[in-house]
LUMDO-821208 format. One line per field, with one value per residue (C-alpha): residue number from 1; x, y, z. Coordinates in steps of 0.5 Angstrom, whole numbers. Layout:
N
resi <- [NUM_...]
east <- [X_...]
north <- [Y_...]
up <- [Z_...]
//
This chain:
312
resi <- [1_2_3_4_5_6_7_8_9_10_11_12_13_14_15_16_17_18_19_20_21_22_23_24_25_26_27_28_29_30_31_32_33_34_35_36_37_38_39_40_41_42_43_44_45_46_47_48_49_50_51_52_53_54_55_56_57_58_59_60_61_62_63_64_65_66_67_68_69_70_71_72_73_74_75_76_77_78_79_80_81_82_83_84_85_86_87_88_89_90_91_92_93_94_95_96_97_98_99_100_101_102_103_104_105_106_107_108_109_110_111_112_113_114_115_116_117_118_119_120_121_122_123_124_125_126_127_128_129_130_131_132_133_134_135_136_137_138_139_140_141_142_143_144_145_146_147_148_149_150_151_152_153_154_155_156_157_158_159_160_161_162_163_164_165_166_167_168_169_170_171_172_173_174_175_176_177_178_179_180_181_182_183_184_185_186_187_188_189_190_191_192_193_194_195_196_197_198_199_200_201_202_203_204_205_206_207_208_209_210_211_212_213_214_215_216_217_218_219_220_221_222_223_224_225_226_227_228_229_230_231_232_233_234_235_236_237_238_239_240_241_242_243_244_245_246_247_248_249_250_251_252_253_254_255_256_257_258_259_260_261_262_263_264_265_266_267_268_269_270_271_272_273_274_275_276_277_278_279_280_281_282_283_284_285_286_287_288_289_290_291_292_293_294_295_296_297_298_299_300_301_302_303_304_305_306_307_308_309_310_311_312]
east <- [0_2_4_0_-7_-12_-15_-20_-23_-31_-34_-40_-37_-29_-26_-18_-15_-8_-4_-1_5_7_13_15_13_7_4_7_3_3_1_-5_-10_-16_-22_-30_-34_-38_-45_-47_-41_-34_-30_-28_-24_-21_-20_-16_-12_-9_-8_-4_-1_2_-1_-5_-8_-7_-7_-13_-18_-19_-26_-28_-34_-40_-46_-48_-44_-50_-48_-53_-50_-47_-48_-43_-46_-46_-50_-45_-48_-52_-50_-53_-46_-48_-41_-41_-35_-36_-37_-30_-28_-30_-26_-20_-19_-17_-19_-24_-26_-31_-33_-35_-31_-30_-28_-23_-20_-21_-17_-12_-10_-5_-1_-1_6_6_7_1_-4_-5_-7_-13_-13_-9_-5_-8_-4_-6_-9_-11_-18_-24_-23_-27_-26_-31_-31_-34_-35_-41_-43_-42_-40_-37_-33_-29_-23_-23_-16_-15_-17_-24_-27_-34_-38_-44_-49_-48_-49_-58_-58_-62_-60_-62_-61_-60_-61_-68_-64_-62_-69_-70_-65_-67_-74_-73_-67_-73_-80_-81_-79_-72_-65_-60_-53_-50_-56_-52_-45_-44_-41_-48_-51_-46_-49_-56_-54_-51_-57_-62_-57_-55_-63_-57_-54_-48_-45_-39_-34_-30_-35_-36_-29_-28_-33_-30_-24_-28_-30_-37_-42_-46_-41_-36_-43_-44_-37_-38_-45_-42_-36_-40_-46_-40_-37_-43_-45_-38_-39_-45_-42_-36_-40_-44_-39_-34_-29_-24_-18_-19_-22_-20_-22_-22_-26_-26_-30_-24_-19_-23_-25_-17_-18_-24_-26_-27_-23_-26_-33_-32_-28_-34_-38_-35_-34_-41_-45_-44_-42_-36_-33_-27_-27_-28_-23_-18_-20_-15_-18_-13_-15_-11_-6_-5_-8_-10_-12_-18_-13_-8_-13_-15_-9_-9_-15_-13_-5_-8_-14_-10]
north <- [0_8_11_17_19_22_29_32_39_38_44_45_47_43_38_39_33_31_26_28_26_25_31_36_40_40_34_36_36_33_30_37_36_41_36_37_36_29_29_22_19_21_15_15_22_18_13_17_21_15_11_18_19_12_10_4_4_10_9_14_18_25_29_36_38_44_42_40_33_29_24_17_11_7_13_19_23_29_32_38_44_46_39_31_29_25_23_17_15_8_8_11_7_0_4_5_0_4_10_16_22_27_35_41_45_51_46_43_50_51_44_48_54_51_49_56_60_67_69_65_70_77_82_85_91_93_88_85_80_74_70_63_61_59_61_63_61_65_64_69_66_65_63_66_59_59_53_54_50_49_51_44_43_40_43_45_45_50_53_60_62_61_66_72_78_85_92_97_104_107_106_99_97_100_96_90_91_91_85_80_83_77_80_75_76_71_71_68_71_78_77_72_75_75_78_84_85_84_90_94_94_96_101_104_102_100_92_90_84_81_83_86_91_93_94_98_102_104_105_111_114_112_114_108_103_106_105_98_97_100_97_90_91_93_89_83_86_85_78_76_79_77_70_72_73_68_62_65_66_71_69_71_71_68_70_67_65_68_74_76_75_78_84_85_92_95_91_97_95_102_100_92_93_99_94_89_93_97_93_95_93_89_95_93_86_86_90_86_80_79_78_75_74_67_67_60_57_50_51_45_40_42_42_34_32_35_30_24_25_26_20_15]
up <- [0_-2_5_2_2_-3_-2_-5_-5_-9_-10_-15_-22_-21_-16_-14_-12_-9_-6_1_4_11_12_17_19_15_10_3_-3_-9_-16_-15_-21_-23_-25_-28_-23_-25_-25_-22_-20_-17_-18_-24_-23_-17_-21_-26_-22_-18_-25_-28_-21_-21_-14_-14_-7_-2_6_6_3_6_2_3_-1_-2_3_9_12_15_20_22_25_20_14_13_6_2_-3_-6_-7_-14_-17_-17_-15_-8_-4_1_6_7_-2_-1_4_-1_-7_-3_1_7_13_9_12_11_12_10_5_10_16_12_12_19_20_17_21_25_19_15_16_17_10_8_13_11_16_15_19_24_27_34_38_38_43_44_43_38_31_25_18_13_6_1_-6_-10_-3_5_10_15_20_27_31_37_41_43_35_33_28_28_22_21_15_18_10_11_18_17_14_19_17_21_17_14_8_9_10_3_-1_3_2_-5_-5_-2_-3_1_8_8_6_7_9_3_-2_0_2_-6_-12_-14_-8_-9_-17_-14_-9_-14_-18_-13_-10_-18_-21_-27_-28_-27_-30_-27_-20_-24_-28_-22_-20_-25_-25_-17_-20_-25_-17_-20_-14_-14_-14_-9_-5_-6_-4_3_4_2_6_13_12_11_18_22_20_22_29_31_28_33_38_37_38_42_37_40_37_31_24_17_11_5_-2_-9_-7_-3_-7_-12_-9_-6_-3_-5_1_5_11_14_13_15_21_23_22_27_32_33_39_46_51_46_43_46_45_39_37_40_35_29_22_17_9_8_2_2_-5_-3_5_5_1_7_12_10_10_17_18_15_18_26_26_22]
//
């Protein structure tokens, strides 16, 4: 048997698949490759990507996905996330022949905070000492999620992104009125790549096709779009503080996703951390907390050898 174990990352549109090795002071990847999500059936990209790696049969396979991980006593499955594809830990465990494991895709970024070096964790703000306690993870793509680590370690998977959105101001209430007739708005309806053009349009009475449309039209100082940019970017702020206070994590934020990638600094630090530290009587504690985007380019494969390397 291989001594490495088989990753992966499954999202909606493409999975990411590596073999990782035991190393120090981390697992090394190796063997990244980008695939087509499968309609149905997974096994036959593992099935290739082991046969082009060269490897016959790994110690283990360590899985993350999109969509909520469900747990029965003898059945471990997910549904990824606007797919038909449907992941099975023991149809893995029979595929594989050895140990597998299962989580949400921001856990499995969440598992891999304890490895990311310095260079690999930008500040997001103000530096803050860092202080032991429960982390966050938030991911801001084509949706809003979240996960935490524990200090001892254990990964708490949530489905932050269907929590309500409030509004504070008249002028909140407004776009919210027209975002969501209805009288609900989401997290991850908003705080999304799609969620940002939908406020833009309601905020400008204008579309916008794409981020970087938007960026543009930022860069060109246009008013609707700078305001956008700061409703977004305070909206985000209080939605990862009241997740902050919710879960106890004060020891700090990490942001990661494409959306935060995408947007760079045009996410209004001012407004987020506005956003963030506005709820007496924990101005000052939440001040204090840390808030990091992760540089790192695969934290969930990193976070899944993690998994598979410490459970084995």
């Amino acid at each position: 048997m291989d001594e490495r174990v088989l990753v992966a990352d499954i999202g909606s549109l493409h999975c990411r698949l590596a073999l990782a090795r035991h190393d120090a002071p981390r697992p090394y990847l190796e063997e990244n490759r980008l695939y087509a999500v499968p309609r149905a059936d997974l096994f036959e990209v593992l099935r290739e990507f082991l046969l082009d790696a060269r490897c016959k049969q790994p110690a283990a396979i360590a899985v993350s996905a999109a969509g909520r991980v469900r747990r029965l006593p003898g059945r471990t499955w997910v549904s990824v996330t606007n797919t038909s594809l449907t992941l099975e830990r023991e149809s893995l465990v029979n595929l594989i022949g050895g140990p597998c494991w299962i989580v949400n895709e921001r856990a499995a970024i969440a598992a891999a905070l304890p490895l990311l070096s310095a260079d690999e964790r930008w500040p997001f703000g103000p530096s803050r000492a860092a202080v032991e306690g429960l982390r966050l993870v938030i991911s801001v793509g084509s949706g809003f999620g979240a996960a935490a680590l524990t200090a001892d370690g254990t990964v708490i998977e949530t489905e932050a992104g269907h929590s309500d959105l409030a509004a504070v101001s008249a002028e909140e209430r407004q776009w919210l009125n027209r975002l969501a007739p209805l009288g609900r708005l989401t997290a991850d309806a908003l705080l999304s790549e799609s969620g940002l053009l939908r406020l833009y349009e309601v905020i400008s009475g204008s579309s916008c096709q794409t981020v970087d449309e938007l960026l543009m039209r930022q860069r060109r100082h246009e008013n609707a779009a700078l305001k956008s940019l700061t409703a977004f970017s305070t909206w985000l702020g209080r939605s990862i503080r009241n997740l902050v206070l919710g879960l106890g994590a004060w020891g700090g934020v990490h942001l990661t996703g494409s959306l935060v990638s995408d947007l760079g600094d045009s996410l209004d630090l001012h407004a987020f951390r506005r956003g963030f530290e506005d709820k007496a009587p924990f101005s000052a504690d939440l001040a204090a907390v840390p808030v990091h985007r992760i540089a790192h380019a695969q934290p969930a494969l990193l976070g899944m050898a993690r998994i598979a390397f410490e459970h084995r």
